[in-house]
N, C-alpha and C positions, 0 to 999 in steps of 0.2 A: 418700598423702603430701601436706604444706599446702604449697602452691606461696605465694610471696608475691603478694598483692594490689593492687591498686593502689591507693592512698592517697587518702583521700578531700580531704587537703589535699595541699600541694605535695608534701615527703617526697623520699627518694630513688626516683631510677624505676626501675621492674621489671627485672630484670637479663634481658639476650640468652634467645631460647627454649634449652631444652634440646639439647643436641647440637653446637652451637656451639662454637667454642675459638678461645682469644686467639692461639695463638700459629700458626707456620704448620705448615701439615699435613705431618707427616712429621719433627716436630723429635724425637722421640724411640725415631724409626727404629734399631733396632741394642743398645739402651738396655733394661736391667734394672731396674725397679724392684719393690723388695722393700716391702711394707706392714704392719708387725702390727697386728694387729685389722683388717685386709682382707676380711671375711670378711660385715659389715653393716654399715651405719649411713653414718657421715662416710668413715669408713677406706677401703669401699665407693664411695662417691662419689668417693674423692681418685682411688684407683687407674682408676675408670671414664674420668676425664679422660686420665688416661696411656694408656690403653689406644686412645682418640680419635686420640692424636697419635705412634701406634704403636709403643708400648714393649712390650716381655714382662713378664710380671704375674708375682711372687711372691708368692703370699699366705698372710700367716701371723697362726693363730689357734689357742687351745684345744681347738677344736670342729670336727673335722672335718667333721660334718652341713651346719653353716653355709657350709665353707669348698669344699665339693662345689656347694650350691646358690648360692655366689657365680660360682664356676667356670663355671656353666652361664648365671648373665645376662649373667656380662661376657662370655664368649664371643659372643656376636651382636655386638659391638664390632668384632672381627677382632683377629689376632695372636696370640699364645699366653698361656698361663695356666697357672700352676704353684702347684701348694697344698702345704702343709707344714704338719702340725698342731702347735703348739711351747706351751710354759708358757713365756715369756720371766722367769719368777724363774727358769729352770735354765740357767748358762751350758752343759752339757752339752749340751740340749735347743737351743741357741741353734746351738750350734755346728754340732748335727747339720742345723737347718732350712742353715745357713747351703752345708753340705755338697752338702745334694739338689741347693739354687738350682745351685750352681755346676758339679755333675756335670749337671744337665739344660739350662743354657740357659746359664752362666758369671757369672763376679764381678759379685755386683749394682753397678750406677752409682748409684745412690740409694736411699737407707734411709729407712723414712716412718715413722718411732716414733709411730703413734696408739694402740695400745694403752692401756689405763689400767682402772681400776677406782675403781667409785665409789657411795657411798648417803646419803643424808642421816642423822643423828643428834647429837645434842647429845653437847658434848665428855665431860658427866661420866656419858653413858651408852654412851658406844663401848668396847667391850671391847677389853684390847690386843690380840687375833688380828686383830680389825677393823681397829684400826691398823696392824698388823703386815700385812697381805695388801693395803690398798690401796696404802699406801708400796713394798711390794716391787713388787707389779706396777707399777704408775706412775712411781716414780726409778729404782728397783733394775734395772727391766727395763728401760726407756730407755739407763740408760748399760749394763747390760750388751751390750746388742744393738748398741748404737752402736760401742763398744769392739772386738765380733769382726767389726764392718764395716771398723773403721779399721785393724785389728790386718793385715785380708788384703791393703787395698789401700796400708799403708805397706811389705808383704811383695814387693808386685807392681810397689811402684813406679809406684803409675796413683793419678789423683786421683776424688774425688767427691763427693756431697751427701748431706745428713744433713738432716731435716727433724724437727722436733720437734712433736707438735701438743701444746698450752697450752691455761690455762685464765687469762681475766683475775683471776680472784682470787687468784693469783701477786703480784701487785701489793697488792690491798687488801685480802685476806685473805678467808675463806669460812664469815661462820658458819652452824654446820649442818653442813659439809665440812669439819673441821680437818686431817684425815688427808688428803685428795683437796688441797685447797689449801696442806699445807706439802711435798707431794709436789711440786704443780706449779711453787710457788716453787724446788722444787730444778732442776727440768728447764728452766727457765727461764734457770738460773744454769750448769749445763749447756752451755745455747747460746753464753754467752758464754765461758766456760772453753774450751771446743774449739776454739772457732773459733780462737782464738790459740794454741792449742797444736797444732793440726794443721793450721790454714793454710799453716806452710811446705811440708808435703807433698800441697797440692794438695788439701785435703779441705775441704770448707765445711758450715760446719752453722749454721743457724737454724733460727726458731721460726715455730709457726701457730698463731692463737689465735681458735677461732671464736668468733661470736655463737648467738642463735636461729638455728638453723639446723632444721626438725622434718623426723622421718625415722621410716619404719616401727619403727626397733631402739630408739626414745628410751627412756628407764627410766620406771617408774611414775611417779616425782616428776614428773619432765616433762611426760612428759604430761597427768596429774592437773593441773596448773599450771596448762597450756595448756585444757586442757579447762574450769576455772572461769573463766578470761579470755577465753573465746571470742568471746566479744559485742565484746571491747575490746580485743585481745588485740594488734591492728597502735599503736595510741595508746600501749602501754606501750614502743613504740621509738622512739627520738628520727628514727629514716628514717621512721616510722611504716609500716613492715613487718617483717615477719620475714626472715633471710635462706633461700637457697636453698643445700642441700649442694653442686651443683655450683660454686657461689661460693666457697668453698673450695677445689672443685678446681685453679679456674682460676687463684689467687691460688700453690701447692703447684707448677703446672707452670710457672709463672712461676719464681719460686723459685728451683727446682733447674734450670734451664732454661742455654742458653748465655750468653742476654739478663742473667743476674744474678751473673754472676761474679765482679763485684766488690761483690757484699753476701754479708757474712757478721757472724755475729755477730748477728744483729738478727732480733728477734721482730717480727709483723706480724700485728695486729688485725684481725681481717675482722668488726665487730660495726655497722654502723652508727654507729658512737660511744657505744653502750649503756653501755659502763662508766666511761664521762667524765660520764655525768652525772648532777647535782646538785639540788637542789631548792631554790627560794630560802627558800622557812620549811622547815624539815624538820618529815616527819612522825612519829606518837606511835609508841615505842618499842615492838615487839613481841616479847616475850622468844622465843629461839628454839626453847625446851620446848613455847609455846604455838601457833607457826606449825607445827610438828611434830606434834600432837595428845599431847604426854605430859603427865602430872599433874602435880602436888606429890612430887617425891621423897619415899621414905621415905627418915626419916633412918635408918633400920636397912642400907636397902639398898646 
């Protein structure tokens, strides 16, 4: 994994080494958190942080393979760890994971919607199944998952957190991404809907929006990306580095933590400032067919 570097100009500085945590040890002593897509990657990383400051792990993924060999690193964390294979487009499947959690360790305290799905392609070549399966898994599954969270603890009478992880092009849009980006514009809008509607009962939900963050699980584009910027790759960020997944983490246990209970509602950029910025001359337009390697459509096709 690319740890971030130090900046050969001023920049933002290197965040705390590994294993470090902001808050103090033992806030999350007693405390269930559930993660989908826990299994690699950020989702991985968030849940690692919880597990620092002694929560119980649910993790929930597709892929049980994954969610057996996540099971086995965070364990050296301490605490327990609980896996549940789920498609979150099936509220049945949702309901079932949501069952296990609660007969092995009980009602999750926080729900960490990282789950998503995503691939690059230009809009007039994404086929609707393409659209159709990133949307579902990315808004559809977000609020389904979040719904059978709120559904048990408006049932119980107990409050909790909802954590959403985002994407900046919620904001400015994502060409390339249209399917991933008007997904995340929904989850977005999500944070704010909830939070006011379930705030009276004690349930808080916001958002997490990472940066560069590189991590064993990235997708081809990414790292492809990453790989031709190597040389330059810290200068393409306005901190002039890349961030670290545990920066996320520590931002997530923040978050849902005692310390933030009176923030709801409110998404929270962890990017350097990468998608605030601007260029004073802008540069020459590159069609997104072209940054993507496709041709000249046939007008047939």
């Amino acid at each position: 994994m690319t740890e971030p570097s130090a900046p050969s100009a001023p920049g933002l500085p290197a965040p705390p080494p590994a294993g470090t945590s902001a808050l103090p040890a033992g806030t999350y002593d007693g405390s269930v958190v559930l993660v989908t897509g826990g299994g690699t990657g950020l989702g991985k990383a968030v849940a690692a942080e919880f597990a620092r400051l002694g929560a119980t792990l649910v993790l929930v993924s597709r892929k049980a393979a994954r969610l057996r060999s996540a099971q086995e690193e965070l364990a050296t964390l301490g605490g327990r760890i609980v896996i549940a294979a789920c498609d979150i487009r099936d509220p049945g499947r949702i309901a079932e994971a949501f069952d296990a959690a609660q007969e092995a360790c009980g009602l999750p305290d926080i729900l960490i919607n990282n789950a998503a799905a995503n691939f690059p392609v230009p809009a007039e070549e994404m086929s609707p199944n393409a659209w159709r399966t990133v949307v579902d898994i990315t808004l559809n599954g977000t609020f389904l998952t979040s719904r059978e969270f709120a559904r048990r603890h408006l049932a119980a009478g107990s409050s909790g957190s909802i954590i959403n992880v985002g994407a900046s092009y919620a904001w400015t849009g994502g060409p390339g991404f249209a399917h991933s980006a008007a997904a995340k514009a929904g989850v977005r809008n999500l944070v704010e809907t909830l939070a006011v509607e379930w705030g009276p009962y004690g349930i808080r939900v916001n958002g997490l929006v990472p940066g560069l963050m590189p991590h064993e699980d990235m997708t081809a584009d990414i790292r492809g990306g990453l790989d031709r910027a190597e040389h330059d790759k810290d200068r393409l960020q306005p901190a002039l580095r890349v961030g670290a997944p545990r920066e996320l983490g520590w931002a997530a246990t923040f978050l849902a933590s005692p310390f933030a209970r009176f923030i709801t509602g409110h998404t929270l950029v962890v990017d350097g400032a990468n998608w605030q910025r601007r260029q004073v001359v802008s540069p020459p337009v590159t069609p997104v067919r072209e940054q993507l390697g496709y041709g000249e459509r046939d007008a047939d096709a």
